[in-house]
Each structure stands twice: as C-alpha cells, then as structure tokens.
GUGUMAR-584566 format. One record per residue: residue in three letters; x, y, z of N, C-alpha, C, O, CB in turn. Coordinates in steps of 0.02 Angstrom, whole numbers, plus 50000, padded with zeros to 5 digits. Each point is the difference from the previous one (the first is absolute). Glycine has a CB too. Layout:
N
   residuo    n_xx    n_yy    n_zz   ca_xx   ca_yy   ca_zz    c_xx    c_yy    c_zz    o_xx    o_yy    o_zz   cb_xx   cb_yy   cb_zz
       ALA       X       Y       Z       X       Y       Z       X       Y       Z       X       Y       Z       X       Y       Z
...
//
This chain:
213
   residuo    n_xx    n_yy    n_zz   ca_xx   ca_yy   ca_zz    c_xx    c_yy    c_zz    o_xx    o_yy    o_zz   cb_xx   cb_yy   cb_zz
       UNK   51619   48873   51996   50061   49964   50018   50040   50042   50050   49999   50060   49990   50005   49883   49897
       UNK   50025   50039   50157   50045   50005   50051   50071   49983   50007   50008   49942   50019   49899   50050   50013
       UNK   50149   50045   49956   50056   49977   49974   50044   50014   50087   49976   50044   50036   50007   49990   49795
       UNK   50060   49938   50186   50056   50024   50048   50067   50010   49981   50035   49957   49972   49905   49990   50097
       UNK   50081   50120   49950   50082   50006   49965   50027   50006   50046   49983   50044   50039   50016   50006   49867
       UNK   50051   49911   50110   50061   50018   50052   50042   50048   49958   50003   50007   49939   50005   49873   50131
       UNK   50034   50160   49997   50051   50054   49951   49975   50031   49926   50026   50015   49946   50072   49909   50105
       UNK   49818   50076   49986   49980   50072   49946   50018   50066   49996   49980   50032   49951   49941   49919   50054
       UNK   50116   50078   50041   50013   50075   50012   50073   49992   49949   50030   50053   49997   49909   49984   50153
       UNK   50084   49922   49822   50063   49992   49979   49982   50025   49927   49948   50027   49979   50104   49872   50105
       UNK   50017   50080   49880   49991   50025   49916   49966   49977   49960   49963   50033   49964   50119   49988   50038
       UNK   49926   49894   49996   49973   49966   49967   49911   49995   50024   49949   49997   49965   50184   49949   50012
       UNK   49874   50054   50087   49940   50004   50038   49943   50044   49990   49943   49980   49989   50132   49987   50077
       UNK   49949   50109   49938   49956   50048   50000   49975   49990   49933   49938   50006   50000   50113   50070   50084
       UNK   49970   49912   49864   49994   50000   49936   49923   49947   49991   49943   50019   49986   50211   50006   49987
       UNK   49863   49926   50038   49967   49937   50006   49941   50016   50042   49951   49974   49974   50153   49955   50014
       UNK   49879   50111   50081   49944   50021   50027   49972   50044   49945   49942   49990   49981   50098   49998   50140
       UNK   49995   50055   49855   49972   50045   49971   49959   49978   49938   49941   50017   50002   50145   50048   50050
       UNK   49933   49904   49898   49974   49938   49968   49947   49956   50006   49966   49987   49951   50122   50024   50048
       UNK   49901   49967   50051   49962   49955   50030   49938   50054   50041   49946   49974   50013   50167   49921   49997
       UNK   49896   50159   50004   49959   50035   50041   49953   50029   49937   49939   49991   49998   50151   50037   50117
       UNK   49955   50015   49825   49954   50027   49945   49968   49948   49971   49944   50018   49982   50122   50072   49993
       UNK   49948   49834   50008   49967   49930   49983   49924   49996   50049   49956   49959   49990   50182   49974   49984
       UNK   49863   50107   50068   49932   50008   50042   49998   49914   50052   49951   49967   50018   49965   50131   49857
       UNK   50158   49886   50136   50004   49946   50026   50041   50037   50093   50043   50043   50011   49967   49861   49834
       UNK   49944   50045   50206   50013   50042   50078   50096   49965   49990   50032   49967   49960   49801   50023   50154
       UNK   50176   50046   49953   50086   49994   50006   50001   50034   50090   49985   50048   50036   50072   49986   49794
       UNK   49968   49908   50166   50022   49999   50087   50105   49992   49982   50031   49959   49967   49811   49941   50110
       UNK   50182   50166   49967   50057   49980   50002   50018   49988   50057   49969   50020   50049   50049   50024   49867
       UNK   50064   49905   50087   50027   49987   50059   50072   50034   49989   50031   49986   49948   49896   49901   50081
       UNK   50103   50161   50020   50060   50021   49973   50053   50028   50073   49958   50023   50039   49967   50013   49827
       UNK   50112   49968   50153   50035   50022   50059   50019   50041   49981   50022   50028   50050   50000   49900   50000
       UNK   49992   50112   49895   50034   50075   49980   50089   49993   50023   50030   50049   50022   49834   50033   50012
       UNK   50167   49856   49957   50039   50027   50018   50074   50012   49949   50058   50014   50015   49869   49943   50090
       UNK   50032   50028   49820   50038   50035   49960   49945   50042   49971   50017   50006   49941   50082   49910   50039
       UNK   49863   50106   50026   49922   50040   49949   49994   50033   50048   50031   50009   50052   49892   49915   49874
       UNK   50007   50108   50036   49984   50076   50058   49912   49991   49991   49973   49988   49946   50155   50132   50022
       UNK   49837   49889   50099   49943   49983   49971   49967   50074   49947   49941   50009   49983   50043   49891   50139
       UNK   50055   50129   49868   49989   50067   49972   49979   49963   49925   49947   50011   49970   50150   50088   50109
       UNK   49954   49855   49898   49971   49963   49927   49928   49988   50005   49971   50036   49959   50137   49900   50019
       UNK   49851   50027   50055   49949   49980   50012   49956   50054   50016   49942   49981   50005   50108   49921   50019
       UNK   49956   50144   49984   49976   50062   50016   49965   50018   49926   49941   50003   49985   50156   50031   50117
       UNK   49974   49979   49851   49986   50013   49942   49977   49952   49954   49990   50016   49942   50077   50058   50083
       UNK   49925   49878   49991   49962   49940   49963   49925   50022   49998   49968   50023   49953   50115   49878   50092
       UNK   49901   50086   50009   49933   50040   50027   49972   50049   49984   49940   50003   49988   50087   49964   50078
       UNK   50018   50090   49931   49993   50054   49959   49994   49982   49925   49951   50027   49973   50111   50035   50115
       UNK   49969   49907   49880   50009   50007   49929   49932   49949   49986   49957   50031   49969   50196   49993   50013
       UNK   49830   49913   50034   49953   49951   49989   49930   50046   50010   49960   50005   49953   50121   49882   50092
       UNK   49906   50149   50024   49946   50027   50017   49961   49952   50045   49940   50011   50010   50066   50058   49888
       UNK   50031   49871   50135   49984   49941   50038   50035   49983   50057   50061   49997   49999   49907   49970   49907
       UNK   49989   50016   50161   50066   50004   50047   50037   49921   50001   49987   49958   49957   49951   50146   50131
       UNK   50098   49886   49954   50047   49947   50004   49987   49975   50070   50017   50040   50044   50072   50006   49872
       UNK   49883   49896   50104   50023   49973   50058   50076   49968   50035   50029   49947   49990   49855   50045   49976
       UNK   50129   50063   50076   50075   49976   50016   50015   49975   50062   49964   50015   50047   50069   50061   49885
       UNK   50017   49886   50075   50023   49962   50071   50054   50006   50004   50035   49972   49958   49903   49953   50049
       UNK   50091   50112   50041   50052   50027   50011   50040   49928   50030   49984   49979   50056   49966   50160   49960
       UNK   50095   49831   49949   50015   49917   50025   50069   49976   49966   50018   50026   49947   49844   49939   50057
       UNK   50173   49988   50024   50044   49955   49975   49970   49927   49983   49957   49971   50033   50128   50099   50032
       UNK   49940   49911   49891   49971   49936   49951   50041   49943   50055   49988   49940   49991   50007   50116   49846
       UNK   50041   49960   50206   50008   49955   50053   49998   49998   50064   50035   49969   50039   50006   50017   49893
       UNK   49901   50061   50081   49949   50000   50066   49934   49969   49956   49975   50019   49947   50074   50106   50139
       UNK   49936   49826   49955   49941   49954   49972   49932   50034   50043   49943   49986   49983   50139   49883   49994
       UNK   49929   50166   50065   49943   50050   50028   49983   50050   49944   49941   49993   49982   50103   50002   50144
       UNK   49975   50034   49853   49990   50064   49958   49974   49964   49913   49974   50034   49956   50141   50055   50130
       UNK   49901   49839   49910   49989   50004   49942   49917   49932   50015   49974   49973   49951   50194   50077   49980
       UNK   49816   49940   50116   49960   49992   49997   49931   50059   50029   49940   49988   50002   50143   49901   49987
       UNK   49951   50168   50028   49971   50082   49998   49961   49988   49935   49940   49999   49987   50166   50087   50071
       UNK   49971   49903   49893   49976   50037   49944   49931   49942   49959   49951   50020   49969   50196   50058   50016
       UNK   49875   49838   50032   49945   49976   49937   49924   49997   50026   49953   49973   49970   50142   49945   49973
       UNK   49902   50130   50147   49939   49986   50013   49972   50075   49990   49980   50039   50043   50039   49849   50039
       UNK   49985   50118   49859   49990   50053   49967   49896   50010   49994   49964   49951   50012   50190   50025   49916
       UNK   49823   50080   50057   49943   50001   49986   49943   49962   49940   49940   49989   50003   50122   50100   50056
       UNK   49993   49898   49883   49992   49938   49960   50040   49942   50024   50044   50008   50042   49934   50063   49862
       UNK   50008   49868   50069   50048   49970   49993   50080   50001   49940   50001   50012   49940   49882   49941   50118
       UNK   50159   50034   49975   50067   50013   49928   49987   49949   49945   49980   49945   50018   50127   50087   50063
       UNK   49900   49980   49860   49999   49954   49950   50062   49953   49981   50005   49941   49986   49916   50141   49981
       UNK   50139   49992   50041   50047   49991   49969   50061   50037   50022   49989   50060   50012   49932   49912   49910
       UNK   50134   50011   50086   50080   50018   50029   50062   50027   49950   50041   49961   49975   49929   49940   50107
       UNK   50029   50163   49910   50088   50007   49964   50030   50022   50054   49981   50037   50045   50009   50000   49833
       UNK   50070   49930   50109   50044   50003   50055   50076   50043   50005   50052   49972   50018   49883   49920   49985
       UNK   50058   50182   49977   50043   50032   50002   50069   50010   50032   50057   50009   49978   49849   50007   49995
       UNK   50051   49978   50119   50051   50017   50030   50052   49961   50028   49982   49951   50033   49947   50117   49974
       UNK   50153   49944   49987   50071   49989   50014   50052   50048   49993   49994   50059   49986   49973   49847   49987
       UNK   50083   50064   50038   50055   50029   49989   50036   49972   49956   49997   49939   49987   49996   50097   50105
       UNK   50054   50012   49875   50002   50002   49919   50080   50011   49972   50017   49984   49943   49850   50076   50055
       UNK   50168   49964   50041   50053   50018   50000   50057   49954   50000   50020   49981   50055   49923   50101   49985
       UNK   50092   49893   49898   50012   49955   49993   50100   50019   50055   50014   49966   50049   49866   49995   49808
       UNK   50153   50077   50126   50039   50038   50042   49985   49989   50083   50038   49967   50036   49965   50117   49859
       UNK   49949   49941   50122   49981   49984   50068   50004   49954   50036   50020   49989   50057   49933   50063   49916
       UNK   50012   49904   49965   50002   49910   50028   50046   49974   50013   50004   49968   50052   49931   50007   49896
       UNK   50106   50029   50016   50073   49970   50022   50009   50032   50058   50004   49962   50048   50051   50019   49844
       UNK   49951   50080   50121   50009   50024   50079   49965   49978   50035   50023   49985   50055   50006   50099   49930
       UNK   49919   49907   50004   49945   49966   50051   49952   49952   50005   49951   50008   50037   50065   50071   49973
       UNK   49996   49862   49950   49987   49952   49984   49962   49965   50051   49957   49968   49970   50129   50044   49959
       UNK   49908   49979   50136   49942   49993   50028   49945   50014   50002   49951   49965   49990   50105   50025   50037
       UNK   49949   50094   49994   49945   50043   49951   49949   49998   49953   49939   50006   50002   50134   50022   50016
       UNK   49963   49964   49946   49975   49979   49906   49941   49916   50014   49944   49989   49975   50228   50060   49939
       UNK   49860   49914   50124   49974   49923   50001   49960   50004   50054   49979   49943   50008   50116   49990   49946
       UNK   49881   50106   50093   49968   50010   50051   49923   50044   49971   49941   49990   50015   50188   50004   50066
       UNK   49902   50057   49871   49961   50060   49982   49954   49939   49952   49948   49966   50008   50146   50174   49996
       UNK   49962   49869   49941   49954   49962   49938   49985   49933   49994   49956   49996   49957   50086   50077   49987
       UNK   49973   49867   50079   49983   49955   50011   49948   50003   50060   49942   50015   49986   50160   49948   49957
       UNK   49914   50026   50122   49961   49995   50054   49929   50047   49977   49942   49979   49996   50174   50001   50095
       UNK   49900   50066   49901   49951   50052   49990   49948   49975   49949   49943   50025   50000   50144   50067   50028
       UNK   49932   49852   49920   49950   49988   49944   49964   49937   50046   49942   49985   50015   50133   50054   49850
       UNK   49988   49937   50148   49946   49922   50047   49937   50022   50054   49946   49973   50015   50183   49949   50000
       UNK   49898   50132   50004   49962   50030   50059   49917   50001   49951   49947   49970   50013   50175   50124   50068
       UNK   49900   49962   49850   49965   50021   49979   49930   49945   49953   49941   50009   49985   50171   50090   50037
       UNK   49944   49839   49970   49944   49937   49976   49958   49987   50040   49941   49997   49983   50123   49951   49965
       UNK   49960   50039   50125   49962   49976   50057   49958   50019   50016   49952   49965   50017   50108   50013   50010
       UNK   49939   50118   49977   49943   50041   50011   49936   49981   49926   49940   50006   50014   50159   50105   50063
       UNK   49917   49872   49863   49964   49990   49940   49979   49931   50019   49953   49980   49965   50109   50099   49945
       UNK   49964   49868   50146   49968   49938   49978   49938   50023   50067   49939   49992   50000   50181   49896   49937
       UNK   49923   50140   50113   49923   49996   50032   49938   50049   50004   49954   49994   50041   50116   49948   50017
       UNK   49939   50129   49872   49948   50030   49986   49960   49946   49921   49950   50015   49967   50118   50126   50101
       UNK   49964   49816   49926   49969   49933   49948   50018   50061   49929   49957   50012   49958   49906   49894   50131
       UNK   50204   50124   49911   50000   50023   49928   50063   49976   49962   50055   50010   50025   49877   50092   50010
       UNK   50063   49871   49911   50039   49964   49975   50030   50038   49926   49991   49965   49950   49942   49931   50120
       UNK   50090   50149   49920   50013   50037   49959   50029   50061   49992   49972   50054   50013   49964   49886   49979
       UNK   50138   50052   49980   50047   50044   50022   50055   50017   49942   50034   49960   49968   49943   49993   50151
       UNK   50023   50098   49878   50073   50032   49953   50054   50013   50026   50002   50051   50034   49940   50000   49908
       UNK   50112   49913   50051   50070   50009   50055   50037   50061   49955   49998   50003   49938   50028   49847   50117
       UNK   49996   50181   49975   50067   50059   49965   50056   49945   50002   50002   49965   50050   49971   50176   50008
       UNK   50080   49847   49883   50036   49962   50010   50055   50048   49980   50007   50056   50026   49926   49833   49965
       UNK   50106   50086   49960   50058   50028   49971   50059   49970   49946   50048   49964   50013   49921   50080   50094
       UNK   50016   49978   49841   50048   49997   49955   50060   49957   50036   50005   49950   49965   49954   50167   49976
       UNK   50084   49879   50107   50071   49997   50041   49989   49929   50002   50048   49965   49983   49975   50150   50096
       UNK   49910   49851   49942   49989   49921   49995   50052   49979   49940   50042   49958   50017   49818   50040   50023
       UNK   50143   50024   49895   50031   49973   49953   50079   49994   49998   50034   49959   49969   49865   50078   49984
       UNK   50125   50022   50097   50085   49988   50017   50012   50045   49931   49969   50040   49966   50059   49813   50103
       UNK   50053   50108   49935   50032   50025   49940   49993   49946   49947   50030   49947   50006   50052   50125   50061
       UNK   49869   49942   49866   49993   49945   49970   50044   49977   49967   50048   50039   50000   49867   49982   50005
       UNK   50097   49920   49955   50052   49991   49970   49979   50013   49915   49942   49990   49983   50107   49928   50125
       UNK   49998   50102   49847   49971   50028   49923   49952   49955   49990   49945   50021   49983   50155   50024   49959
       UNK   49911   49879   50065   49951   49966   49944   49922   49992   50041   49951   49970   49979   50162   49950   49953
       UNK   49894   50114   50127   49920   50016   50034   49962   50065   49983   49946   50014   50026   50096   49925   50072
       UNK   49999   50109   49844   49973   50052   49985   49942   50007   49944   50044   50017   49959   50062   50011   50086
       UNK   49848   49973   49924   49983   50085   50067   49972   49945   50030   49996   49942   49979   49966   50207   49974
       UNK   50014   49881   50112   49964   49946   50070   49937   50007   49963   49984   50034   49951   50075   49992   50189
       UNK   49902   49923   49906   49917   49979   50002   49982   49994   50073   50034   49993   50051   49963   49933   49836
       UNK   49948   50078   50103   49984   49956   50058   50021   49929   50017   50001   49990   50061   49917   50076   49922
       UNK   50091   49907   49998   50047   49924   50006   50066   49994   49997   50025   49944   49999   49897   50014   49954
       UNK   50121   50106   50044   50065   50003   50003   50003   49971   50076   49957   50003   50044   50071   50101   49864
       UNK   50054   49857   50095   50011   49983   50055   50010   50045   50045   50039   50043   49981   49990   49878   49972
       UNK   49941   50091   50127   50003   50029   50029   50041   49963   50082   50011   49939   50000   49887   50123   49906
       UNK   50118   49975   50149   50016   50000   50064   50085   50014   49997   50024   50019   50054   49865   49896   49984
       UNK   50151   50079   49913   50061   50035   50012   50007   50059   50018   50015   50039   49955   50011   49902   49985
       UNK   49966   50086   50125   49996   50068   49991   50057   50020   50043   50038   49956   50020   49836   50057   49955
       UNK   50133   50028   50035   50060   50050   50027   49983   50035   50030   50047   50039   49994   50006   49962   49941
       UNK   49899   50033   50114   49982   50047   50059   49969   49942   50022   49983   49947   49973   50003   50185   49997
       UNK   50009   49901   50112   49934   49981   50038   49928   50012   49979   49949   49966   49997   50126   50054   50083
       UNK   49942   50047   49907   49931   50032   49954   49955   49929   49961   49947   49973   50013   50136   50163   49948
       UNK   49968   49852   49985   49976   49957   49963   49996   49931   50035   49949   49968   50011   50090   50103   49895
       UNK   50009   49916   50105   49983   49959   50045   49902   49981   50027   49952   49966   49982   50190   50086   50045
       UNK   49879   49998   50023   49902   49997   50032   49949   50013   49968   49947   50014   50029   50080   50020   50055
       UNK   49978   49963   49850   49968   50007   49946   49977   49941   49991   49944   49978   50012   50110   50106   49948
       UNK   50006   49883   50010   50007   49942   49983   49955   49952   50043   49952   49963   49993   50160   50072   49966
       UNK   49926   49985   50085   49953   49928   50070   49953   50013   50017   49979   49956   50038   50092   50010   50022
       UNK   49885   50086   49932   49930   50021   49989   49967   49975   49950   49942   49979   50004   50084   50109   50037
       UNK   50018   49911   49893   49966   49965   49955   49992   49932   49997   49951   49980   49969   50075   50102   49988
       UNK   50014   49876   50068   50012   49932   50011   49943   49987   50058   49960   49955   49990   50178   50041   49974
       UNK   49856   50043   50099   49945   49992   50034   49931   49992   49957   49961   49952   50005   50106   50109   50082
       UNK   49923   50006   49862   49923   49985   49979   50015   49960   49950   49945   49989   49975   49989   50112   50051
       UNK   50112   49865   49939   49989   49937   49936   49962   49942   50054   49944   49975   49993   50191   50044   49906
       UNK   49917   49970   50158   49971   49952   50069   49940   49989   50012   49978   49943   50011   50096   50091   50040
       UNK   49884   50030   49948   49933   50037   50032   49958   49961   49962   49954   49963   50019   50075   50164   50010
       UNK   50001   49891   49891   49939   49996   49960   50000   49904   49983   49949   49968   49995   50059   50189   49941
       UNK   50041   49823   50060   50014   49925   49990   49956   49955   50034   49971   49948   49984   50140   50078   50003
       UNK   49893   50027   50094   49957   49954   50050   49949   50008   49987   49960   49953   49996   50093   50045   50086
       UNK   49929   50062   49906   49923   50046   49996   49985   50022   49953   50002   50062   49996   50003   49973   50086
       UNK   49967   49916   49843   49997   50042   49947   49940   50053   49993   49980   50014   49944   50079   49891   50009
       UNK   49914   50124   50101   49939   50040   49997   50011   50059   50004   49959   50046   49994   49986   49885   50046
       UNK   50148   50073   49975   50023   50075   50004   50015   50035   49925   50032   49981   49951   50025   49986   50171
       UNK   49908   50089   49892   50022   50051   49931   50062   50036   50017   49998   50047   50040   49879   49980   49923
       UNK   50185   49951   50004   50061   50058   50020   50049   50007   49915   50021   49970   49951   49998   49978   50219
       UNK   49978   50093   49850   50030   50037   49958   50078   50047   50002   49993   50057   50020   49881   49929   49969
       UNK   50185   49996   49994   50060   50040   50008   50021   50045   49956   50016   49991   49941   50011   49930   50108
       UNK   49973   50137   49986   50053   50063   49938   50062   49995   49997   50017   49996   50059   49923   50091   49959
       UNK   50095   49910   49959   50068   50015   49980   50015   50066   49994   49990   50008   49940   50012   49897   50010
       UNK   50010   50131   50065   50020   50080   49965   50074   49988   49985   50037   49963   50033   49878   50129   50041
       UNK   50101   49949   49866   50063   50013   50002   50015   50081   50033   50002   50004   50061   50009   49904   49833
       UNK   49996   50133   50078   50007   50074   50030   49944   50037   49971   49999   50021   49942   50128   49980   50068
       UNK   49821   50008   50037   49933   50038   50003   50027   50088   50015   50019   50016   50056   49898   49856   50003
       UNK   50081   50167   49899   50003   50066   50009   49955   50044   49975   49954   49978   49966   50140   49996   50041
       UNK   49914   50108   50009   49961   50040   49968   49925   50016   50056   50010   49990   50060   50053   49956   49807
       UNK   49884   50071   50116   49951   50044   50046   49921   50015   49959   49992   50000   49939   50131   50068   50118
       UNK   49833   49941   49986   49936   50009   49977   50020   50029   49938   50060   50005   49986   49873   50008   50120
       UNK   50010   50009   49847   50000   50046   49961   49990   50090   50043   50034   50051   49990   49918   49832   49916
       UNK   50008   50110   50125   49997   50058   50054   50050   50033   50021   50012   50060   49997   49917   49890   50036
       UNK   50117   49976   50004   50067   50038   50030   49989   50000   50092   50041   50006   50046   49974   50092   49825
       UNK   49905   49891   50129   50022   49981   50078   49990   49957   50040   49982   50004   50059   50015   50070   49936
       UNK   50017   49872   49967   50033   49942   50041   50044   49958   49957   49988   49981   49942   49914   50013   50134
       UNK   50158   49993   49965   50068   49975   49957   50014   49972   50056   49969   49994   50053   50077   50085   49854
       UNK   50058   49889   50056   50023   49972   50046   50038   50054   50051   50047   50030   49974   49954   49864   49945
       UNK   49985   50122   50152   50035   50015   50059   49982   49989   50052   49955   50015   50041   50076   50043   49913
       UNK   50031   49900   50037   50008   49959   50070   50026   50043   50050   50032   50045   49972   49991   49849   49975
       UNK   49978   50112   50123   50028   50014   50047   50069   49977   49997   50009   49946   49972   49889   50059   50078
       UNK   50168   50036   49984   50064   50009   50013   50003   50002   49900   49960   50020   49957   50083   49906   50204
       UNK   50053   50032   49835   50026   50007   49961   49955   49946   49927   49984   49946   50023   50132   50099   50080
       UNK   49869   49961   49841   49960   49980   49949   50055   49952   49960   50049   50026   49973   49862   50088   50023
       UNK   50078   49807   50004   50036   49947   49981   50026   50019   49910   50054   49981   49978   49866   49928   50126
       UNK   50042   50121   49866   50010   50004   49915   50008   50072   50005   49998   50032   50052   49923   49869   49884
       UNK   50094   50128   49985   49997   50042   49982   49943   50057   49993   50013   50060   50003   50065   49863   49970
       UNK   49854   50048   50017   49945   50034   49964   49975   50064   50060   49987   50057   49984   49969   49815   49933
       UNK   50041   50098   50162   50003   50045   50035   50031   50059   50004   49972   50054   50011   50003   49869   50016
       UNK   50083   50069   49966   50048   50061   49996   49974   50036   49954   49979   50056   50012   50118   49897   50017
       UNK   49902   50019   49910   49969   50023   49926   49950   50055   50032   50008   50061   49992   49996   49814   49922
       UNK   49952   50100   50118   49931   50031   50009   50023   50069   50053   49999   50062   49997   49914   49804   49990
       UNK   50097   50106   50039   50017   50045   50072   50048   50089   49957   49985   50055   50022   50048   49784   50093
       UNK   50011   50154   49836   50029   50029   49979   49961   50040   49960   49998   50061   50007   50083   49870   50016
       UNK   49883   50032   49928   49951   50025   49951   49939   50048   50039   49981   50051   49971   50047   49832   49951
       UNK   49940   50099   50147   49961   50041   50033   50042   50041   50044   49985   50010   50058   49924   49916   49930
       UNK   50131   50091   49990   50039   50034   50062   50004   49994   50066   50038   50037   50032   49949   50018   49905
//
C-alpha cells in the first residue's frame, strides 16, 4: 500500500508517517515546511529504518502535487494534514486561512480525481462544533455542527461540507474526518514532537522547549 500525507513534516503528521512507515506501508509526503522542518522527517527515517519519498510542495500548486501521485507506485490513499491552524491568526487573516485550507483541499481533490484515487482522511477539528449548548453535551459525532467562531473553523467546516457534497455525488469516495480536540505530548523517544516554527499556538511547546533546555 501507498499512502500520501500532506503536512507530514508537521506534529500530527510526522507521527502518522512514522506509523505508517514501521506498518511496512510506502509514504510519499507533500509538505512546504513552512511551519515544520524537514529535519522531522529526517528522524522519522531514522527511527523507522525506511526512507520517505518527499515533495517539497504546496497543496495549492497543482504542479507539485501531481509530482507527487506520479509517484513510482501508484497512491492508494490520502491523509490530509496540511493547513493552517491557528485559530488567533485567522481572525487576523482570514483570507489566508480560506485560501490555505479550503482552496488548498479542493486543489488537493482534483489532483486525487485525476490520479483515479478516491480515498482520503481530512484533518478536521473539534471548533466545527462551536460553542455547544449544555443540552448538546457531551458531543458525538452527530452533535450539531457549523456554528463556529474563527475562520480557522470556519474552513474546516466548509471543507467538510465540500466532502459530505463529494461523497453524495460520488458514493465511491472513502473519506473520512478527524475532529481533534487538543492533540499534545511527543514520541515516546522524544524526537519528534510538536515544534512549530516562530511563536507555538498552545502551551505544550513551551512545556517542551523548557524541559530540554
């Protein structure tokens, strides 16, 4: 099997190559580094004992990501890591956010309809759900969702509404959405975690950064 990760060099990302690489399953990543370091992927490699095919690319240059599915196998299969995440930001830059993470996923279907692969894990987000109201607690998956309050969530949201669309038209698509609420913490190893480039949106970075001196 042949998996493709966008924004594998990232937290959630590297983790997930790394995973998928010791599973003795290939992994082609797509990633622009421009919150990651390809240094993660370095140590993936290192730690698995397997290399990684990488494409140095944005998920919204449609050149680079058809680089990546004319790969030496064919791709089987798509998680879709990479965006921007910063729910703070978005509001500052709310074009951004709907350019990055929206455009960037449509881009990224288009490149999947014309390598004929139909099967994909979206990174979503907990934030789809808003602020719930008590008698929606605890959530499900069927809690009401799209009230949200960032852009962040926002382009989440309308990503997800795109693939319910996708699949309605096209029931042959395999997709699948995560929700995370707050994903923290690090290999068991210790070398690969969350750090991001510039200032780190949560706490756990700091945590780390302090703890290794």
């Amino acid at each position: 099997m042949h998996v493709l990760v966008t924004g594998g060099a990232g937290y959630i990302g590297s983790h997930t190559c790394l995973h998928l690489v010791e599973s003795k399953i290939d992994v082609t990543v797509v990633d622009n580094f421009s919150n990651s370091s390809p240094e993660a992927l370095r140590r993936v490699e290192e730690m698995a004992g397997r290399a990684l095919r990488v494409v140095e690319g944005d998920v919204r240059d449609a050149g680079a990501l058809d680089i990546a599915f004319a790969g030496p196998t064919p791709i089987d299969a798509v998680m879709h890591f990479a965006g921007l995440k910063a729910v703070g930001e978005s509001v500052a830059e709310p074009v951004r956010y709907y350019d990055n993470n929206v455009t960037g996923t449509l881009n990224l279907i288009q490149a999947m309809q014309r390598a004929r692969v139909h099967t994909l894990v979206f990174s979503s987000t907990a934030t789809v759900y808003g602020d719930p109201a008590p008698e929606h607690l605890p959530l499900t998956e069927n809690s009401p969702c799209g009230n949200t309050y960032s852009p962040y969530a926002t382009s989440k949201w309308m990503v997800e509404r795109c693939l319910a669309d996708l699949h309605e038209a096209q029931p042959h698509w395999r997709i699948a959405r995560l929700r995370y609420f707050n994903p923290v913490g690090a290999h068991p190893s210790g070398r690969i975690g969350e750090n991001p480039r510039g200032t780190p949106n949560n706490l756990m970075p700091f945590v780390s950064q302090v703890a290794s001196g």
